[in-house]
C-alpha positions in Angstrom: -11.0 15.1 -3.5 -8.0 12.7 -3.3 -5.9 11.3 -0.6 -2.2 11.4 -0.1 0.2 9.3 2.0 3.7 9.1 1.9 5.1 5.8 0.3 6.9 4.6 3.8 3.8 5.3 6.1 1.5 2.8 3.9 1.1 -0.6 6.0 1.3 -3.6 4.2 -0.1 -6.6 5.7 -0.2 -10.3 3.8 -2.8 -11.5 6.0 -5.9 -9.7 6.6 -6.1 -7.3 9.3 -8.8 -7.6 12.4 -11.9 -5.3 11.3 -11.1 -1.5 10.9 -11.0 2.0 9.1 -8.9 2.5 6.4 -7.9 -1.1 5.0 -8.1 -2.2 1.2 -7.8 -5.4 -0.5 -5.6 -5.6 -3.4 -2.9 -7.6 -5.0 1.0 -7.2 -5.9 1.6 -5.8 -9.2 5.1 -5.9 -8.5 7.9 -6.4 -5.6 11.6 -4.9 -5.8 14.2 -5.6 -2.8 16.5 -2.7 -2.7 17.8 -3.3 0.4 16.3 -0.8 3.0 13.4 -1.9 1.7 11.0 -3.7 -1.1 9.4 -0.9 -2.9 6.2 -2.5 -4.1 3.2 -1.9 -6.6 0.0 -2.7 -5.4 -3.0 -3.3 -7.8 -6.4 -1.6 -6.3 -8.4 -2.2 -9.3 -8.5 -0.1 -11.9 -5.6 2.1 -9.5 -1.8 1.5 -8.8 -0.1 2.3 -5.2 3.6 2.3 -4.9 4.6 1.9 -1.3 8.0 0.9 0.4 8.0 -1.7 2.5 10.4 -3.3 5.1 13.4 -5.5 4.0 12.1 -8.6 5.3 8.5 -8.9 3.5 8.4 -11.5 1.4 5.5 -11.3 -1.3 5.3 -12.1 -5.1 3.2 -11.0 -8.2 0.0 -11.6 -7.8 0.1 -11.9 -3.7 -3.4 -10.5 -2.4 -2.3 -8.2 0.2 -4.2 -5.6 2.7 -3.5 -1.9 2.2 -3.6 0.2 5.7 -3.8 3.8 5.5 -2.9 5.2 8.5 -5.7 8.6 9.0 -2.7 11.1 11.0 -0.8 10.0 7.6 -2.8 10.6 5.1 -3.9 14.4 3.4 -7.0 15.1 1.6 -6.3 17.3 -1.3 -8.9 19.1 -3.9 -9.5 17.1 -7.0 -7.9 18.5 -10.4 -10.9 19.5 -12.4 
């Protein structure tokens, strides 16, 4: 099975969260600004997430970061075999 979530609907937080479902520690791979927003890789392991972010979060390289995935955002798909 694997999960899917839209970029935008990703929650980003550079502090960690109060106790709850769905959060995952990682680190930035990479931050863009692009305006709108700071599109963002985010290292989870041996896996990448690219997320988009809004304009006024400020993180780095290396940054460890808190990935929130919403559960009414995200879609559980069958694996490819």
């Amino acid at each position: 099975m694997v999960v899917v979530v839209r970029p935008e609907s990703i929650n980003l937080h550079t502090q960690q969260p109060p106790i709850g479902s769905n959060v995952i520690e990682g680190k930035i791979g990479a931050a863009m600004f692009l305006g709108e927003y700071v599109d963002c890789t985010v290292e989870l392991g041996k896996n990448i997430l690219q997320t988009h972010q809004r304009y006024t979060l400020q993180v780095r390289r290396g940054d460890p970061v808190w990935i929130e995935l919403p559960a009414g955002e995200c879609m559980a798909l069958p694996a490819e075999q």
